[in-house]
C-alpha positions as CSV (number, residue, x, y, z in Angstrom):
1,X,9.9,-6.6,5.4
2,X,9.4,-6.3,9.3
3,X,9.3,-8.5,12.5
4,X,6.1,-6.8,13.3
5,X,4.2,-9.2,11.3
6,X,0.6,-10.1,12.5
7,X,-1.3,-13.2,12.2
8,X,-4.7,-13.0,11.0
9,X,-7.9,-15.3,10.0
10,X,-10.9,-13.1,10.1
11,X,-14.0,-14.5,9.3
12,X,-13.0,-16.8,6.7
13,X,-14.1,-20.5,7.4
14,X,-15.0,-22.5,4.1
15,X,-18.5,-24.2,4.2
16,X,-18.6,-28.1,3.9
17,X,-19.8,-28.8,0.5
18,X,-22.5,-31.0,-0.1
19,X,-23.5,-31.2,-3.7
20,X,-21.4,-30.3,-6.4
21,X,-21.5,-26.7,-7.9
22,X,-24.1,-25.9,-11.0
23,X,-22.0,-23.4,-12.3
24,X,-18.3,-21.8,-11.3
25,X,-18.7,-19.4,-8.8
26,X,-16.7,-15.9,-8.6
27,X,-14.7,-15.0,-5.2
28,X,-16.2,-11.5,-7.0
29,X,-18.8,-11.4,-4.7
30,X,-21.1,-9.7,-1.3
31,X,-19.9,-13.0,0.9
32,X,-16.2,-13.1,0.0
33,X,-15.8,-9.3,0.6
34,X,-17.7,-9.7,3.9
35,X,-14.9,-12.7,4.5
36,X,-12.4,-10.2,4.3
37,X,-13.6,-7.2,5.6
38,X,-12.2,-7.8,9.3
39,X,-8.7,-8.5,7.6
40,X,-8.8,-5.2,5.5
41,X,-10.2,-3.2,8.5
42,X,-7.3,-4.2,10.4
43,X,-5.1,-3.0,7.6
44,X,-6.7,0.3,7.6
45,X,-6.1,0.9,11.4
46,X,-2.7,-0.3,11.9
47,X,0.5,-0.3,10.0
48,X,1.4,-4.0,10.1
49,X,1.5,-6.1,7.4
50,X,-0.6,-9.7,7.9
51,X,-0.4,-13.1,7.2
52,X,-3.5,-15.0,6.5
53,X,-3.4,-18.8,7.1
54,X,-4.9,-20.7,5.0
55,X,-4.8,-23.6,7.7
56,X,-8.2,-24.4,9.3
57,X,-10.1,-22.2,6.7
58,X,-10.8,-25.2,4.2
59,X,-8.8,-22.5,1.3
60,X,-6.2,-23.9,-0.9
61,X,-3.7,-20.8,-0.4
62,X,-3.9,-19.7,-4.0
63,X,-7.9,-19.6,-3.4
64,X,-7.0,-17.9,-0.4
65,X,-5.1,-15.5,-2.5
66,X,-7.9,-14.7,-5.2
67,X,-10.5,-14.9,-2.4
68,X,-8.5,-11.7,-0.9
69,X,-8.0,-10.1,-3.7
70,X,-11.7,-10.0,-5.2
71,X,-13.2,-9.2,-1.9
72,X,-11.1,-6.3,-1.9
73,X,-12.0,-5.4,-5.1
74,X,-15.6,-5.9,-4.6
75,X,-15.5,-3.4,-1.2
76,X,-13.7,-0.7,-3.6
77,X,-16.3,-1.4,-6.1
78,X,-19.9,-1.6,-4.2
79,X,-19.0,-0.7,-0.7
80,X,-21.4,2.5,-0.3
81,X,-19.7,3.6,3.5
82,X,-17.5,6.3,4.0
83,X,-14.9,3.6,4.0
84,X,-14.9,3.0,0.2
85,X,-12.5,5.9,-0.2
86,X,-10.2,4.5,2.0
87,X,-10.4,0.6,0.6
88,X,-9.2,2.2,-2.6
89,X,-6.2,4.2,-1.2
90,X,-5.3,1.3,0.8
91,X,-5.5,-1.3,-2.8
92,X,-2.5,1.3,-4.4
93,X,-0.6,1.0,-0.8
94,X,-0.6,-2.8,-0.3
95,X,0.9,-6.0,-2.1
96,X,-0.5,-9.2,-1.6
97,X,2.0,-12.2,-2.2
98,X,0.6,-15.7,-2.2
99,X,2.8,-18.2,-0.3
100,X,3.0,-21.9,0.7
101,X,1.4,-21.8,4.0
102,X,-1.4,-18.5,3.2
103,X,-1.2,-15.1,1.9
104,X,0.9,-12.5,3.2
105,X,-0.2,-9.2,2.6
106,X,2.1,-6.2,2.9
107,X,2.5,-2.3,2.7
108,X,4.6,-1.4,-0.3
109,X,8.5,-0.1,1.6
110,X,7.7,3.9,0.7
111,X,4.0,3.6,1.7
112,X,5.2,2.1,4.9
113,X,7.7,4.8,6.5
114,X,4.8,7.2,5.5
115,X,1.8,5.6,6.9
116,X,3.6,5.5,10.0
117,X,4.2,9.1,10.4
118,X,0.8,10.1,8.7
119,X,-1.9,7.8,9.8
120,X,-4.1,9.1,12.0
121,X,-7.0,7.4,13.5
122,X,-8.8,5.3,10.8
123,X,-8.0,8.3,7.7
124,X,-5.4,7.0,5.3
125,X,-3.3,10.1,3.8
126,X,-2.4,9.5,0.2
127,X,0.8,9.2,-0.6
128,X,3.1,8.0,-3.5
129,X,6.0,5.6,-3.7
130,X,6.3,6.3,-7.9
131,X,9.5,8.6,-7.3
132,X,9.5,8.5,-11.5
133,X,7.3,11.6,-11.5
134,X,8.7,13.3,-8.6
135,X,12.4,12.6,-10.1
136,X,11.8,14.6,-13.3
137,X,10.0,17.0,-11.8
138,X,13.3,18.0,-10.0
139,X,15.6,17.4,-13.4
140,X,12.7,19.7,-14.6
141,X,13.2,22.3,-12.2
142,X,16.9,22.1,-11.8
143,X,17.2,23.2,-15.5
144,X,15.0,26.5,-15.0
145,X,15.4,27.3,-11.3
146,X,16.9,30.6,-10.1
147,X,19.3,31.6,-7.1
148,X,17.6,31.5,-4.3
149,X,14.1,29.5,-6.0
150,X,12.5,26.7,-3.5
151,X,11.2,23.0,-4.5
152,X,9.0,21.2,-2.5
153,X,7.4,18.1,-2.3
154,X,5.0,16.3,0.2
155,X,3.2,13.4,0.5
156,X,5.6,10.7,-1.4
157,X,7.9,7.9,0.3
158,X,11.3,8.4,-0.1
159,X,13.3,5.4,0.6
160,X,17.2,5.9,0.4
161,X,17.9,5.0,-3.1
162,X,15.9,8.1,-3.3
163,X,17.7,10.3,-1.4
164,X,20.8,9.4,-2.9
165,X,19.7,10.1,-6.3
166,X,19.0,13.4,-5.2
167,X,22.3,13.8,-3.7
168,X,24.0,12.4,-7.1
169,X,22.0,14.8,-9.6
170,X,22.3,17.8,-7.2
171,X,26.3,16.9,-7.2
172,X,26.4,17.0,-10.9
173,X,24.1,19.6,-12.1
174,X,23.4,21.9,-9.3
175,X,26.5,21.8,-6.8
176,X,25.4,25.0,-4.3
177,X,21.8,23.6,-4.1
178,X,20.9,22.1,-0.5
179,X,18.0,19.5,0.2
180,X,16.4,19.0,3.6
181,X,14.1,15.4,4.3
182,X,11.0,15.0,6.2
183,X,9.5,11.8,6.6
184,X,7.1,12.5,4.0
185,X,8.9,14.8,1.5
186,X,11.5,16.9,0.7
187,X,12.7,20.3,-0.1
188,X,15.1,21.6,-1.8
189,X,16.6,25.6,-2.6
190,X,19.0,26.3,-5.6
């Protein structure tokens, strides 16, 4: 993870409880995802991960936790703005790891390198960090390419593991093939 770690509360304040519950209430709900919304509005503009304190709020950090998590979902669910698309690209970008003292909430290591170079305003650009599909489809290619044939892929985080798989398989099954990196793809000629 990163130093540049923000610190954020939002809305969320727990009401004093004066009678006990009729029935167990969901964190599945219009108020919870209203809670949050500051928090995952701030995650959509910016490309820092947060920490959510679960001091002064009244939350237990593991209530914290599933309060986040099914306000989140409830936004990606009912939320009828233009911002529903981007709650649900967001959900496949983030992790969310519950902790002693709150919730940190983080952007997945390939999403990260990407949203940094791609985000633009408040529009995410979707991108992938699953390099299983993009992997065999350059074994795939590697076995039918010609001379001289180009491969190309955008849009997917490529962390260095990544690139040097592709500098292993290239090294044993396509020696005279050359790859060039971008910060959100790569390309490669046989």
């Amino acid at each position: 993870m990163t130093d540049d770690i923000d610190i954020v509360v939002g809305k969320l304040k727990r009401s004093e409880v004066t009678a006990k519950p009729k029935a167990n209430r969901s964190s599945y709900n219009k108020n919870s995802a209203e809670m949050i919304r500051p928090i995952i509005d701030k995650l959509l503009d910016e490309t820092k991960d947060v920490f959510v304190p679960c001091a002064d709020t009244g939350y237990s950090a593991g209530t914290l936790y599933v309060k986040l998590n099914d306000g989140l979902l409830w936004l990606m669910h009912n939320d009828k703005s233009e911002r529903n698309t981007d709650y649900r690209y967001l959900r496949t970008q983030i992790s969310m790891r519950k902790l002693t003292e709150g919730v940190l909430i983080y952007f997945k290591e390939a999403i990260r390198t990407v949203r940094q170079k791609t985000l633009d305003g408040r529009t995410l650009k979707v991108a992938t960090s699953d390099s299983i599909k993009w992997r065999h489809d350059i074994l795939t290619w590697l076995q039918s390419a010609q001379d001289g044939e180009l491969f190309s892929r955008e849009d997917i985080g490529i962390t260095e593991a990544d690139k040097q798989w592709v500098h292993d398989t290239i090294a044993t099954q396509a020696p005279d093939a050359e790859v060039i990196f971008s910060d959100t793809g790569l390309r490669m000629i046989r």
